[in-house]
C-alpha positions in Angstrom: 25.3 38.5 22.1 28.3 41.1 22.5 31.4 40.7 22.3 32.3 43.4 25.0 29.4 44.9 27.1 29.9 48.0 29.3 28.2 50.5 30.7 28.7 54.4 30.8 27.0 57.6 31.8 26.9 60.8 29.8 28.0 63.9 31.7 26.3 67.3 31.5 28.2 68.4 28.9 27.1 65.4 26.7 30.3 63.0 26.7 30.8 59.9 27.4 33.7 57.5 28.3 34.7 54.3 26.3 36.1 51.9 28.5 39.7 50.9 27.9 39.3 47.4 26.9 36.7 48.7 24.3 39.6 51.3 23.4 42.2 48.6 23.2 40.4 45.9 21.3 39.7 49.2 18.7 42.8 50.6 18.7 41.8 54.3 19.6 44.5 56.4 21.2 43.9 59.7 23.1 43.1 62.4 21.1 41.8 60.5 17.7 38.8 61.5 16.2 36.0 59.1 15.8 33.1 58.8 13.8 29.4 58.1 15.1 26.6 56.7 13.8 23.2 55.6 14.3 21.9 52.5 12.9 18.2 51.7 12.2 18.1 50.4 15.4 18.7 53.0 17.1 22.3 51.6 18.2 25.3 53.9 18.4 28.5 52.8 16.0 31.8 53.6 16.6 34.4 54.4 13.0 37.5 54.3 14.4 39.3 54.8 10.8 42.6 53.8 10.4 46.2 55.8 11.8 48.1 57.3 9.7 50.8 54.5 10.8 47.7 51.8 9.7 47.5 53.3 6.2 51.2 53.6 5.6 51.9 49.7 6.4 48.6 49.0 3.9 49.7 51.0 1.9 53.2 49.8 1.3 52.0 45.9 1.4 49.9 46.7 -1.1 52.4 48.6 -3.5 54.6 45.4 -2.7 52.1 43.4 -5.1 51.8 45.7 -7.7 54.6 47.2 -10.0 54.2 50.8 -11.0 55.9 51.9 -14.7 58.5 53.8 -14.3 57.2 57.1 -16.0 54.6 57.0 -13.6 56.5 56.8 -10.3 56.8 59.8 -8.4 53.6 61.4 -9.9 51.2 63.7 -7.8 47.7 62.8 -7.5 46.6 65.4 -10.4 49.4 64.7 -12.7 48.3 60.9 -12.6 44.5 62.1 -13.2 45.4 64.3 -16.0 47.5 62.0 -17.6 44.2 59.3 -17.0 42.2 61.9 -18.7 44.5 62.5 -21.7 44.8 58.7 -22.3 41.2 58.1 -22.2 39.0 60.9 -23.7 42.6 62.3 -25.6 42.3 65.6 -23.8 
């Protein structure tokens, strides 16, 4: 059973067009990239990811619910890792 069924035809050039209530139910704006797969059924999958917008809101809810000391705030991604590293192998 599907949810949303619809049928398409791939040009010569070897694209294809999503239908827009397929596009709205998923979110996907012009220009986004997508990611597709092939199950081991032989089905395409659509990843649509998330926006940049998506990930921001996430991520802010989720920094909401946990508190961050402040001699860690304002860290970069490699200062937090080297600072992991120090603490746990004393490097």
């Amino acid at each position: 059973m599907y949810y949303m069924k619809y049928d398409t035809t791939i040009t010569s050039k070897g694209t294809i067009t999503i239908a827009a209530p397929i596009r709205k139910s998923l979110g996907l704006k012009t220009g986004q990239k997508v990611r597709l797969f092939v199950n081991k059924h032989k089905n395409v999958e659509i990843d649509a990811g998330i926006s940049i917008e998506q990930f921001e809101k996430l991520r802010d809810e989720m920094l909401k619910k946990v508190k961050i000391p402040e001699h860690l705030k304002g860290l970069t991604v490699r200062e937090l890792r080297e600072l992991a590293a120090k603490e746990a192998f004393g490097r």
